[in-house]
N, C-alpha and C positions, 0 to 999 in steps of 0.2 A: 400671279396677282397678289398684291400686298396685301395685309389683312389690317384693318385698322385696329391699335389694342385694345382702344375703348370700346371696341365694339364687339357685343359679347355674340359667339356661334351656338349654334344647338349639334347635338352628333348623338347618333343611336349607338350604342355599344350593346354588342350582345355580354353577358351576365354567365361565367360558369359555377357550380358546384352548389346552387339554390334550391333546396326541397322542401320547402314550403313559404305558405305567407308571409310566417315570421320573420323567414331569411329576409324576402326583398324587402322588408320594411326597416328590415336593420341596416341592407345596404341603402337604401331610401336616403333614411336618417343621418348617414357617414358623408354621405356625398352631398347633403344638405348643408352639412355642418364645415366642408371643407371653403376657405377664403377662394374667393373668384366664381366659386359657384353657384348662377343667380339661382338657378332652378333643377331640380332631378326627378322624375317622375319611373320609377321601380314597375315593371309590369313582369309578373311571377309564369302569366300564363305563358306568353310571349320570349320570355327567359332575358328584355331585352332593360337596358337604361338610357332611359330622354335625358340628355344631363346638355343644359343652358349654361355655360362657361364663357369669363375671357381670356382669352390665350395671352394677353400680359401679365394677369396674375397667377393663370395654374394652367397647364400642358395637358395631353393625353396620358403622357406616365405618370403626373403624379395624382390622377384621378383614379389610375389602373392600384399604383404601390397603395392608397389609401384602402381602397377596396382589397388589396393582398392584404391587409395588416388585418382586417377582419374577418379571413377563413375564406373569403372569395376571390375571385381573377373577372378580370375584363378582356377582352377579344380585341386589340386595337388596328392590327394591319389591317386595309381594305380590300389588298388584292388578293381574290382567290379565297375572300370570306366566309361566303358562303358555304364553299366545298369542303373548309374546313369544322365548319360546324356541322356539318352534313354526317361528316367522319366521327366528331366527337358522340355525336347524336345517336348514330348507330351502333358504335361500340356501347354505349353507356345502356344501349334498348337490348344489347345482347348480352352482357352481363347481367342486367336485371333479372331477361327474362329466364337466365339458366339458374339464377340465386330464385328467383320466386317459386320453380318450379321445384327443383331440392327440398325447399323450407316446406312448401306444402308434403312431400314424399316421404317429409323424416318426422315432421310434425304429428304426421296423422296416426301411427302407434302410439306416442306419446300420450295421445289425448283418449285413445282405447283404452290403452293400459291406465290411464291416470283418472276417468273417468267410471270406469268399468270393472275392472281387474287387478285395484288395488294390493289385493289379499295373495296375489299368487307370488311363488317363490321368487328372489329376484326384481323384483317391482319396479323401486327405485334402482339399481343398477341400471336396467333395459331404458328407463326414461333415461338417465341420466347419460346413458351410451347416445341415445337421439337427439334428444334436444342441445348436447355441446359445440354438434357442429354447426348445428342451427341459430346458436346465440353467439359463438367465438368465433366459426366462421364465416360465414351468412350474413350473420348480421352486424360484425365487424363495424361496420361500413358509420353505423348508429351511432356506437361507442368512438369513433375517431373525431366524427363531427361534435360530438356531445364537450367530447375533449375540449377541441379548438374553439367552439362557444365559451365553456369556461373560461379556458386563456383569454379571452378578450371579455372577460364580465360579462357576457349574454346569453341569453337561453333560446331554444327553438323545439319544436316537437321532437326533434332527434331527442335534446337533452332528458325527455320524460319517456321516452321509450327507451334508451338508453337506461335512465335512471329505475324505472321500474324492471323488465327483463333483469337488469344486472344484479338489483337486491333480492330477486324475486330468486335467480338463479345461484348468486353466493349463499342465501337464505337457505337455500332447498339440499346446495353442495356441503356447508355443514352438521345440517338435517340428518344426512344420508352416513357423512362418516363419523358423528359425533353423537348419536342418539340416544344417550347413556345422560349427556347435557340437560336435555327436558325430563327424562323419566324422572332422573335424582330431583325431580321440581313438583315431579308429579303429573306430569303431561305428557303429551303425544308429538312428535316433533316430527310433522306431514314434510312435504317436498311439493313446489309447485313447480317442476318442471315444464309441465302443461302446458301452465299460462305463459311462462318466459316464450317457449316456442312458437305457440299461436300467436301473439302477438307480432311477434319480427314476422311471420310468415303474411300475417293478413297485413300487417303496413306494407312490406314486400308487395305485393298482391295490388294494392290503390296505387301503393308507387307509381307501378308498371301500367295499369293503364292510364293515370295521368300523361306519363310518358308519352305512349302512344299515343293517344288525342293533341299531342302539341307537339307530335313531330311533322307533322300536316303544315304546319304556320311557313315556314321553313321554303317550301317544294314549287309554293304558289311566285314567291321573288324569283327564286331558281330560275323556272320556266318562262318569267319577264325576261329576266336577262340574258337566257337563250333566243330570247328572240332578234337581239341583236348578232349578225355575220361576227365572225372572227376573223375575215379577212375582209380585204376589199381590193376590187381591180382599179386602178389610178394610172389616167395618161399622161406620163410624162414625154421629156424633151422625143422630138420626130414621130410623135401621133405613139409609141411606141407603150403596149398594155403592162401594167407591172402589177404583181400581187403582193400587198405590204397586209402587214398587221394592223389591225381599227387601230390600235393607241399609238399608230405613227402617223395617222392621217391628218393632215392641219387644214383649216380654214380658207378656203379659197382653190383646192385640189378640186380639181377635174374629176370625175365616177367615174366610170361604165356598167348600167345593171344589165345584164342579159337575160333573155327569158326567163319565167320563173327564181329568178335568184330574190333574196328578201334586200331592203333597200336598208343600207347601212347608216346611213344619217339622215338628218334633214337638208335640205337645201332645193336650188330652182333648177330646174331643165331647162338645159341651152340645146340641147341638138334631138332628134329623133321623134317615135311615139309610139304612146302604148297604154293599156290599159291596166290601174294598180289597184290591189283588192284592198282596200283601208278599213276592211271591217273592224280590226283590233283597233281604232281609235275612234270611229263616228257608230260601228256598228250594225250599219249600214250591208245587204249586203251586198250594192251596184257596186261592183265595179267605179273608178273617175278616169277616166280620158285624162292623159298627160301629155300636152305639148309646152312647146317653147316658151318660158316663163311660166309655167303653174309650180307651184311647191311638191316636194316630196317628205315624206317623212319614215324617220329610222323604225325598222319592225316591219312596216306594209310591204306586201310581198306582190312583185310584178309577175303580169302575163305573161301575154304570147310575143308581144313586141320586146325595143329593144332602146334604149335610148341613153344619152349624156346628160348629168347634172352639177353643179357647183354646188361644193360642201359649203352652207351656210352657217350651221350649228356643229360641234363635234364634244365628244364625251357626255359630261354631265349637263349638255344646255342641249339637248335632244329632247323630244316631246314624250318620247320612250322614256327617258332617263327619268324626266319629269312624272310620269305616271309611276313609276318605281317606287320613286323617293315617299309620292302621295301614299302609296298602300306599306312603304314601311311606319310613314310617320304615323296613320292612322292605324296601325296592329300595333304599334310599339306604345300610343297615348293610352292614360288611364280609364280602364274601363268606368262608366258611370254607375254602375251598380256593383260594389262589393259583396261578396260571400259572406253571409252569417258567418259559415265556423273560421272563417280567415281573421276578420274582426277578431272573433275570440281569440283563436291559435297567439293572436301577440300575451293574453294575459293569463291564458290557461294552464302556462306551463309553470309558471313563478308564482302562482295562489296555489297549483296543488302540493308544490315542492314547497311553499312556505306551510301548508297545511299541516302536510308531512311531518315537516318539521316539529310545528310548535303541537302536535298529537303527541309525537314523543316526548317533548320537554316537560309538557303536563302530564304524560303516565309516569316520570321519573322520579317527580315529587310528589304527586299524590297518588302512587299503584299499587305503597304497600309492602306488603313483604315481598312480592314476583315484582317490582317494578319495571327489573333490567326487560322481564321477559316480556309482561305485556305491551313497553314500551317500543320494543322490538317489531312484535307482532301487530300494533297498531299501524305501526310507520312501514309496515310493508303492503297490510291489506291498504292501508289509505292508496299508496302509487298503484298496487296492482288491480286494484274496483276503481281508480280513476283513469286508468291508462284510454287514452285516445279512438282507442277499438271503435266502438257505438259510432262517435261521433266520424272518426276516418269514412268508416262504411255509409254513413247515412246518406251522405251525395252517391258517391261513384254506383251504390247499389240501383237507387233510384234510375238514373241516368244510364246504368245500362240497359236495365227491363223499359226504358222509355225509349233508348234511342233504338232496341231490340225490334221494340211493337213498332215504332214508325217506319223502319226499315222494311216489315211487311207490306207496309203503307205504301211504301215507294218514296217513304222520306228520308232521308240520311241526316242526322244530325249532328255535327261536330263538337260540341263541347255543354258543359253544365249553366253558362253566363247566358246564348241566347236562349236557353230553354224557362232561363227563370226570366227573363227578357220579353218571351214574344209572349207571354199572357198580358202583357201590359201594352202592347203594340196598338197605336191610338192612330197610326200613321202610314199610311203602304206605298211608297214609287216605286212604279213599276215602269222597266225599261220598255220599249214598243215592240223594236225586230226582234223576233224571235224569242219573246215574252208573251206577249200579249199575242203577237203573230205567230206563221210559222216560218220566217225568215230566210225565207229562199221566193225569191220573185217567179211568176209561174202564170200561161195563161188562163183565165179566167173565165172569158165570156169571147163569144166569134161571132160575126156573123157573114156569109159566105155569098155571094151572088151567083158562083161559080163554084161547087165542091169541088170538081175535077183540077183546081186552081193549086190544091195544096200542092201538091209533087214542087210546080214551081216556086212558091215560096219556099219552101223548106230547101231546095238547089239553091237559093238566092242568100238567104240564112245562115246555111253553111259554111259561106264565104267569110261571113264576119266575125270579127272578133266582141264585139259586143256585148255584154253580162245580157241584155233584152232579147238579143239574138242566140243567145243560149237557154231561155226560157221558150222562144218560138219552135227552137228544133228538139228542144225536149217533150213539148206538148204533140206533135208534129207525126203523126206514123212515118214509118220509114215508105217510101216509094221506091218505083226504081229512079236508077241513077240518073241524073240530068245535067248535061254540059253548059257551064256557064260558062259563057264570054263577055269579054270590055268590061268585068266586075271594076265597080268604082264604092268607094267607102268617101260619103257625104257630110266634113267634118258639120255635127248638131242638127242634122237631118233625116239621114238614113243610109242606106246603099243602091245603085242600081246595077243592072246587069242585063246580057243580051243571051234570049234563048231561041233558038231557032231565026232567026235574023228579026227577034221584036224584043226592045225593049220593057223591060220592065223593074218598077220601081215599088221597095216597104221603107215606110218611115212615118216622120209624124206631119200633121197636118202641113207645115210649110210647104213641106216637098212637092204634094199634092198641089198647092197654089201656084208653085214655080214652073211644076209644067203643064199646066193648064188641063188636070187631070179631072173630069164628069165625077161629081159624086152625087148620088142617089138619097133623095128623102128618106129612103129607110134607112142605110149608112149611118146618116148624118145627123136621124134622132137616137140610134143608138150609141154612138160617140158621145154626146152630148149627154145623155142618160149616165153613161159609164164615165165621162168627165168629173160630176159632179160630186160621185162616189171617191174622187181624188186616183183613178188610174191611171198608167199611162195608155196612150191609145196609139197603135202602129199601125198601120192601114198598108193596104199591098194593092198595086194597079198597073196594067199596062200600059200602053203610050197614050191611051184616051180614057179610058173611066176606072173605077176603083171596084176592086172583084172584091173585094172582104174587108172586114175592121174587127182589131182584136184587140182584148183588152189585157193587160198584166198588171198584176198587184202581187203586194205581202197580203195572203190570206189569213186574216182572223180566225185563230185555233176555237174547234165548237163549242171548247168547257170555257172559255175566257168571259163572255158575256155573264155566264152564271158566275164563276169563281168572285167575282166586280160587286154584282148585286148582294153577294153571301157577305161579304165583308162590310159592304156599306151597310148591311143590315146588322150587323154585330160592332155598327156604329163608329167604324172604322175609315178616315178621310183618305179617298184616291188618287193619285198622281201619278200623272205620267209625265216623262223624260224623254227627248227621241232628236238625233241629230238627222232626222226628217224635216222635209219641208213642212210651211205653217199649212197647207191645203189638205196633206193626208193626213197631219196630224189630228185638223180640226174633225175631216171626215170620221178616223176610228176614234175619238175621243166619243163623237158623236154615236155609235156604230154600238159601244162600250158601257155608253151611260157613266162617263168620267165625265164632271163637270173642273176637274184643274190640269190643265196641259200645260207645258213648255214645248215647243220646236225649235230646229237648227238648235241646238244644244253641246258643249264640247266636253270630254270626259272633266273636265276642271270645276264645271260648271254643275255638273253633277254630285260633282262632292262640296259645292260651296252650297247647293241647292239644300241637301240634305243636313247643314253645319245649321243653315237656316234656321229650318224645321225644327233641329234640336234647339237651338236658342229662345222657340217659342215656348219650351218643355214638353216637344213632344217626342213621345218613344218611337224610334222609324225602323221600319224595315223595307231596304229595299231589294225589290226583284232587276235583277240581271243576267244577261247568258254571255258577255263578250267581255273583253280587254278592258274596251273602253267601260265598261262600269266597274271594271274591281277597283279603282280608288274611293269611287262612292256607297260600295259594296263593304269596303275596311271600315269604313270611317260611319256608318248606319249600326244603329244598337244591336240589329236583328238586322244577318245578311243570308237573304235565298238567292240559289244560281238554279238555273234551267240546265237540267242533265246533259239538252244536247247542245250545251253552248260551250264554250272555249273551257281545257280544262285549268287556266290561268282562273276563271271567275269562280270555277268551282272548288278553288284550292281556298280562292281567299273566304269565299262563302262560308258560315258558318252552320247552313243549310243546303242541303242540293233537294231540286224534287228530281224522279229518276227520269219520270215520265214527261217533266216540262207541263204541266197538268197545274194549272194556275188552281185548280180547286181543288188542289194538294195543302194550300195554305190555308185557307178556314181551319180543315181539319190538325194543320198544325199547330196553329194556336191553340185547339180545343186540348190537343195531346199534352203540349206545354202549361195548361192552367192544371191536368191530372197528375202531372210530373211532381211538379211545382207543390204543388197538395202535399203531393205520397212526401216527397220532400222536406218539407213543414213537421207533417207527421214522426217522420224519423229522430231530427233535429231536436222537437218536441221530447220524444222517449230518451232520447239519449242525454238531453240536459236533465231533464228528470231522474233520471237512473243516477246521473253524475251528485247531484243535487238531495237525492232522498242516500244515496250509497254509500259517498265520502265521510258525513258525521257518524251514518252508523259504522263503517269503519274504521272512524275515530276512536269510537264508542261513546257515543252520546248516550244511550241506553244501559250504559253501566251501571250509574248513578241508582236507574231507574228498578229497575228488575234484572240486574247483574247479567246481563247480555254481551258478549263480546264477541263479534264475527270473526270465525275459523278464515283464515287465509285460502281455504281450500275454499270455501264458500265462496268466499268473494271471488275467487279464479273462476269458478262454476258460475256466478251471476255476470262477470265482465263476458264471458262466451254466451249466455243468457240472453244478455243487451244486443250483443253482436246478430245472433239466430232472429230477434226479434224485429228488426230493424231488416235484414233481409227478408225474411218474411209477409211484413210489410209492403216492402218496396213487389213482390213478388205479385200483390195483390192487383197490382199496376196491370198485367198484364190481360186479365179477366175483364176490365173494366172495357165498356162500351166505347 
């Protein structure tokens, strides 16, 4: 298909070699600035870039080479994407985690001896044996990027961990062989090995679990796109079956699904019939009856029958493909709420290095007779009581003791965005099957003219294929065995069958009317009771009147009805979503005490639903357990999956409850506003520490009462800030 040039496309590229906010905002900025490019949108957590181009004025390569000229790469092949990021992803989580776990191994004498045991023979040697492979080679990785920043005029938090560690450590390596340099000054010439180590060790340390928490993003597409066959059976010339590969398949090819196989495309059924479970798109989880001319679609995986259909859609115009594209677009858009220290991280690193700087400049001319040295010793305690520590820590700590305590809770929370998110959550959709429900269909209520009656229904039952007929004979005791004959399956009716040479017939009311089958005032006001309720009603009778009437429903889970009023009572508006009929919906709406419903609803529809919402500025979080709601699952500020729903919804979720326990969520908000708090708290000490630290490490107080902070001090207070802020966040776990 041609492309028009004027006409600009959008493409997600995944983003490599980005560790921190700074990066994506510098790759943000590049690819803003490049001619053709209408629009870029950088997401750090996602690792991916939105980038709006017209392919007559600039390609894929030279959006990739712009982005190489800045210290970064783009991902551009499509095929086989994913598994290659998968590979990147994993090597880069196993380097990490063996650099994190070293840095902390060799650090920790360092901080003994550097802390404690100053005085003993050897001191400085012993640090300086530990902490060099911990800053030269560990931590390498700080100083490379710190490099390739410069080269292209820009800074990032590598460049301040780089720059502090590195003078902190040539600082400490002169210290140690030249100590002869201060004495003849009149001074003491410490070593801060200490701090060089602990810092690379503790960034090391947030690295690795940022890592983790966003190698998750990842697994959830993966598993969409397994849901598509890698082969498929196609009849060609003399009826004869062939097995080709899906991307040889064209439009207008003949299938064949066979039992249980998953349906490869979309398209209509010309031949056969059978029953396909389409829970991954409506959610639903009846079974649909497939004959000649109904739709299929790629993903839904067939029964027990067996049938032929005409490829209508293939590749990327598949309803599958479509759900794909939604949950990348929506993890790859910009989050609506930004990180405090992300904001900052753009400016944090060029005011302390400009600080640095002009601390020295002003002790060179006005220090006196020691200028070189005070000058010196300013411009190092400034980087190393500024360095990043406090502030790195102050999320990831919080966020672990919060997502720690939920996990007792039976909450799983995925990352630090909806925890600061769902305290603000003013808006809840909640899916119905098997949310709100327990999404499996099941009988509910009987009533029996005849007990001795079951044996034969459940013989009659058996025969079928039917999702309802599978909820009969699982309610059903087993009896003994009964021989059905002349079994007949009643296409929208029911079945009947011959036992002992008398017919008999389950189905729904038609049935009963067609063959002039007696049914009983009591029957017929309990149907009608149980109608109203929105069940289905299946009724069983022999050749003359009706022995029983049964009812099957999705049973409303017992914590749902409370979980509903907790929320509306902490003034939160309710929604429900359900590719249900408008009659059951109305009934558990009603059932629920939800005053806003949608029914017959399509996953598309779900996430324009929620786009909605946001438009009106409200914070949404919505509940789902299936396929069909991960694209409105991505695209919701705040996304909960039900534990025991598909583990595609739980991938994209940024919350799972374990239990499916809807009154897992109050309490999760409550947990998210304590989070959130401790969070503030941290943020708060650390810009303070930063903020009261940096002048006196200038020496603002020189002037004043000749005060000039010892480097070893400031090493001692930047680990200080750090303990405190842990601490803190520790307090999280006590709390009610």
């Amino acid at each position: 298909m041609a492309t028009n040039e004027n006409q600009s496309i959008q493409k997600n590229f995944p983003v490599l070699q980005m560790t921190c906010a700074g990066c994506a905002a510098g790759v943000e900025n590049k690819l803003k600035s490049l001619k053709g490019v209408k629009n870029a949108a950088v997401n750090f957590a996602t690792a991916t870039a939105l980038v709006d181009f017209q392919p007559g004025e600039i390609d894929a390569e030279g959006i990739q080479k712009a982005v190489q000229s800045i210290g970064y790469d783009l991902v551009l092949e499509e095929e086989n994407q994913q598994d290659l990021l998968d590979e990147i992803h994993e090597k880069n989580y196993r380097q990490l985690k063996n650099k994190t776990v070293w840095a902390l191994i060799l650090s920790l004498p360092v901080v003994i001896v550097g802390m404690f045991l100053m005085n003993i023979p050897y001191a400085d040697l012993i640090m300086w044996a530990f902490a060099t492979p911990v800053v030269l080679w560990l931590g390498r990785d700080f100083f490379i990027t710190a490099w390739k920043q410069t080269r292209h005029r820009t800074a990032n938090m590598d460049t301040l961990v780089a720059l502090s560690t590195g003078t902190a450590y040539v600082f400490s390596l002169f210290n140690m062989l030249f100590p002869e340099f201060w004495q003849s000054k009149g001074l003491e010439g410490h070593v801060y090995f200490e701090a060089a180590a602990v810092i690379i060790a503790f960034i090391l340390l947030g690295r690795l679990l940022e890592e983790k928490a966003k190698g998750s993003t990842s697994s959830a597409l993966k598993k969409l796109m397994g849901l598509q066959p890698k082969t498929v059976t196609v009849i060609r010339d003399d009826n004869n079956q062939v097995e080709i590969a899906i991307e040889k398949l064209a439009v207008g090819e003949i299938v064949q699904v066979k039992p249980g196989e998953k349906i490869a495309v979309d398209g209509t059924v010309i031949s056969g019939d059978s029953f396909v479970d389409e829970s991954m798109l409506s959610g639903e989880p009846m079974s649909v009856r497939k004959v000649k001319g109904e739709k299929v679609f790629a993903g839904t995986i067939n029964q027990k029958g067996s049938f032929r259909f005409r490829a209508d859609k293939v590749g990327k115009e598949t309803m599958l493909a479509h759900i794909i594209k939604m949950v990348q677009d929506a993890q790859g858009s910009k989050a609506p709420v930004q990180k405090l220290v992300d904001k900052i991280a753009g400016i944090f690193v060029p005011v302390v290095i400009g600080i640095a700087i002009i601390t020295f400049i002003v002790w060179l001319i006005f220090g006196g007779d020691n200028a070189l040295t005070h000058a010196l010793l300013a411009f190092v305690t400034v980087l190393v009581i500024a360095c990043p520590c406090a502030l790195g820590l102050a999320t990831p700590t919080a966020i672990m003791v919060g997502v720690g305590k939920g996990a007792e809770k039976g909450i799983l929370i995925k990352d630090a965005e909806s925890l600061e998110l769902s305290q603000k959550v003013n808006a809840v959709v909640l899916d119905k099957t098997g949310t709100i429900t327990e999404g499996k269909p099941q009988v509910t209520d009987e009533l029996w003219m005849d007990e001795s009656a079951k044996a034969l229904l459940m013989a009659l039952e058996q025969q079928s294929e039917h999702p309802l007929a599978d909820a009969v004979v699982a309610h059903l005791e087993n009896g003994k065995e009964i021989l059905v004959s002349g079994f007949e399956s009643l296409t929208g009716r029911g079945v009947k069958g011959i036992v002992n040479d008398k017919m008999y017939f389950a189905g729904n009311r038609k049935l009963m009317s067609e063959n002039n089958i007696y049914i009983s005032q009591e029957l017929q006001a309990k149907s009608d009771e149980w109608g109203q309720l929105a069940k289905t009603i299946i009724w069983f009778a022999d050749n003359k009147k009706a022995l029983a009437v049964l009812a099957i429903s999705d049973k409303i889970k017992e914590t749902s009805v409370t979980a509903i009023r907790k929320m509306q009572e902490m003034g939160i508006e309710m929604y429900m979503l359900t590719g249900d009929n408008v009659a059951t919906s109305k009934a558990i709406a009603g059932q629920t005490g939800i005053r806003h419903y949608k029914a017959e609803v399509l996953p598309q529809e779900k996430l324009e639903f929620v786009k909605e919402l946001q438009q009106q500025e409200k914070v949404v979080a919505m509940v789902g357990d299936g396929i069909n709601d991960s694209a409105a699952l991505a695209q919701a500020d705040v996304s909960i999956a039900m534990g025991q729903g598909s583990d595609i919804a739980m991938d994209v979720a940024k919350m799972t409850i374990i239990s499916s326990d809807l009154t897992k969520i109050p309490q999760a908000i409550r947990l998210s506003r304590q989070t959130v708090q401790t969070i503030r708290q941290n943020l708060f000490w650390a810009f303070i520490y930063n903020i009261i630290g940096i002048p006196i490490a200038a020496g603002i107080l020189y002037p004043v009462n000749g005060f000039l902070l010892n480097p070893m001090i400031a090493g001692a207070a930047m680990a200080l800030s750090s303990v405190s802020v842990v601490t803190n966040s520790l307090r999280l776990k006590w709390k009610k």
